[in-house]
N, C-alpha and C positions, 0 to 999 in steps of 0.2 A: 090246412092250418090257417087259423086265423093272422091279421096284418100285425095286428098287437103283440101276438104269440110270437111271427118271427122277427119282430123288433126287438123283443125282449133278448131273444137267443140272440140274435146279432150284436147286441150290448155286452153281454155276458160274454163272449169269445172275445171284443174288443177288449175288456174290463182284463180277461186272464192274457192274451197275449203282454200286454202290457206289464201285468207283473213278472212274469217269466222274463219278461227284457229286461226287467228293471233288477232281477234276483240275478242275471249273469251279468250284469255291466257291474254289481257289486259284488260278484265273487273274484271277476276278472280286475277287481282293483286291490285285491290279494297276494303275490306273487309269492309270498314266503311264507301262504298257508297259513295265517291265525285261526285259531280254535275259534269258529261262532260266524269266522267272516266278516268284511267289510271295511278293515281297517288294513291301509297298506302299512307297508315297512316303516315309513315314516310320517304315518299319524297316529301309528301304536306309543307305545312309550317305554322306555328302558325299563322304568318298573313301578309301583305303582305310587299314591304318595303316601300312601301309610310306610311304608318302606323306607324309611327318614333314618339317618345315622343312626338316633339316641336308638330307635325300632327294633334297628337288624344288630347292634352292638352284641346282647343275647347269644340269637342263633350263631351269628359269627363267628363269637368264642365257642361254642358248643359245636361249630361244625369242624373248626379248626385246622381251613386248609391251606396247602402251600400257597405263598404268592405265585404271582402270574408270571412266566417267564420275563430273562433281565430284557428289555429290548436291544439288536443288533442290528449292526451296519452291511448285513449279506444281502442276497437277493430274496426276495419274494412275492409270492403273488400278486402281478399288476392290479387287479381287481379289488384288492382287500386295501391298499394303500388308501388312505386320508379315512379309514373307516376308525372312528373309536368307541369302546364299548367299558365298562365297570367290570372291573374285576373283584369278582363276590369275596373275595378272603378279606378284602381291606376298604373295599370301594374308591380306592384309585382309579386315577383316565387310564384305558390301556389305549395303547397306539398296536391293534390287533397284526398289519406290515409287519411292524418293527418284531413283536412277538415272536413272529414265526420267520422272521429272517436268517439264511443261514443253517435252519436246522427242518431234519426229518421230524414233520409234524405228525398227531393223527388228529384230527380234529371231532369232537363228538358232538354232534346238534341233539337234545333231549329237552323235556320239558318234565317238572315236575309230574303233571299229571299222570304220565303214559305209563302203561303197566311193562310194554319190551324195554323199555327206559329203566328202571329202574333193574330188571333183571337183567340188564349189559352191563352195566354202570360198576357194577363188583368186577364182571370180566376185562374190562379197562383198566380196572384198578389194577390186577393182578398182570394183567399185560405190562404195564408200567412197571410193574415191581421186576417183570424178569426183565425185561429191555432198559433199564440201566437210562444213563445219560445219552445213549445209540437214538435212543426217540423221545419225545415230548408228546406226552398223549392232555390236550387239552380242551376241555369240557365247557360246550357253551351251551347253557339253559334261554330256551326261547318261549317263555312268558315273563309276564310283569311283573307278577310277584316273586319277589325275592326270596321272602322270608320262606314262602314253601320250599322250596330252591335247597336251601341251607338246613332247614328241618329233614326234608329229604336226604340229603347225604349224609345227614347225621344218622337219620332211622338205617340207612345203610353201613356206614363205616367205611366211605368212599371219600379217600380225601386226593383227590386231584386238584391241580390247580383252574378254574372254571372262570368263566366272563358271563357277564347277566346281560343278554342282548336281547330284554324284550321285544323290538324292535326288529329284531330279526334281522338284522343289516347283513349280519356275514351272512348268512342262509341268500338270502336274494344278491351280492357279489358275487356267490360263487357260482349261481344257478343250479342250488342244491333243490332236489325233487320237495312235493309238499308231502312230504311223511316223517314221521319220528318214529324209531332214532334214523342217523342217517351218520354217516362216518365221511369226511373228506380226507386225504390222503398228500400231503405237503412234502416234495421231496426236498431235500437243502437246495438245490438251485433254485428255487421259486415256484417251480413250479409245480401244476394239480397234476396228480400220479393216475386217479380214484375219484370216485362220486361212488358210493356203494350207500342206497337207502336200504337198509335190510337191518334185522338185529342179530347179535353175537351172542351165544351162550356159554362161550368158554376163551379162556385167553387162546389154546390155540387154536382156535376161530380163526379168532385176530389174526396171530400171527401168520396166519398161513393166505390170509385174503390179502393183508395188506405190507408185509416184508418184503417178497420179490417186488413189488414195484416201486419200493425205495430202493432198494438193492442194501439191505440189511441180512445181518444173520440173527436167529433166536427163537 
C-alpha cells in the first residue's frame, strides 16, 4: 500500500471516530429522550411559538378538558417540587408538587405522535371513569407542540385533565425511561409507587398494574 493510500485511511477513521464522539456526547445531552435528539430538558421548550393563546383558543374549546387538579398542601414527590409546567385545558402555570400532593396519582408521559399513545389514552380515560375521585389519572404530553396535543384528544374523545411539558421536566425528575407511553405511579404519601414504561390496552390493564401498589380497590 502506497504512503498516500495509508494517509488517506488514517484520515478517514480519525474523520469517523470523531463524528461518532460527537453523535453520543449529543445523544447523552438527552436525558428525557426528544424525538430527533440533541436538545436537553431545558433547552427544549414547553411548546412551540406558534402555540400563542389567540392559536390554541380553537383546539382548546374543541378538546374541551377538565382543569388540572386544585393544588394541595400533602406530601409529594421530592423530585417534582419547584417543577412547573402548562396545563393544556386553560394554559395556566401548574405547580406539577402541589398537583399531585396528597393524592393517588397515575401519571401518563405520551406525546402526540406515538401510535401505543394514542391507543392507551381511551384506556386512561375509562380507567378514570371507573376509579372515581379514589385516583387522579393525569396526562402529560412531551412535545412542543401543543396544538397537535389537543387535536389529538379531540380525534380521540379523551378528556383527562393533561400538562404540556415539552420540555420534558417531569420525565427527567422522575427518571422516567426514554420511551412512550410510560405510566408513573404517585401513591398519596408522596411517594413513587411505579415507573412502568410499557403500554395498556384495556383499563383493567391499568388497574391490575398499578391499584395494588397504591393500595386502592377497583
Amino acid at each position: 500500500m502506497r504512503a498516500s493510500t495509508r494517509w488517506t485511511l488514517a484520515g478517514l477513521v480519525v474523520i469517523v471516530a470523531l463524528v461518532v464522539a460527537l453523535w453520543r456526547e449529543v445523544g447523552a445531552d438527552d436525558p428525557a429522550g426528544n424525538p430527533g435528539g440533541g436538545l436537553s430538558a431545558g433547552a427544549a421548550r414547553e411548546h412551540r411559538d406558534a402555540d400563542t393563546a389567540e392559536a390554541l383558543a380553537g383546539p382548546r374549546a374543541e378538546a374541551d378538558l377538565p382543569p388540572c387538579p386544585t393544588p394541595s398542601t400533602g406530601p409529594s414527590p421530592e423530585a417534582l417540587r419547584e417543577i412547573t409546567t402548562e396545563c393544556a385545558a386553560d394554559g395556566s402555570r401548574a405547580d406539577v408538587a402541589a398537583m399531585v400532593a396528597g393524592r393517588n396519582v397515575v401519571l401518563n408521559l405520551w406525546a402526540y405522535w406515538c401510535g401505543p399513545c394514542a391507543d392507551e389514552l381511551p384506556a386512561m380515560a375509562e380507567y378514570q371513569r371507573r376509579m372515581g375521585p379514589a385516583v387522579t389519572v393525569l396526562t402529560v404530553h412531551q412535545d412542543e407542540n401543543e396544538t397537535a396535543a389537543l387535536l389529538r384528544l379531540t380525534e380521540l374523545g379523551v378528556k383527562l385533565p393533561t400538562l404540556q411539558d415539552g420540555r420534558r421536566l417531569v420525565a427527567a425528575a422522575l427518571k422516567v425511561p426514554n420511551v412512550m407511553p410510560a405510566t408513573v405511579v404517585l401513591r398519596s404519601d408522596g411517594t413513587v409507587a411505579k415507573i412502568l414504561p410499557r403500554a395498556f390496552t384495556s383499563a383493567d390493564e391499568i388497574a391490575a398494574a398499578v391499584n395494588p401498589a397504591m393500595g386502592v380497590r377497583g
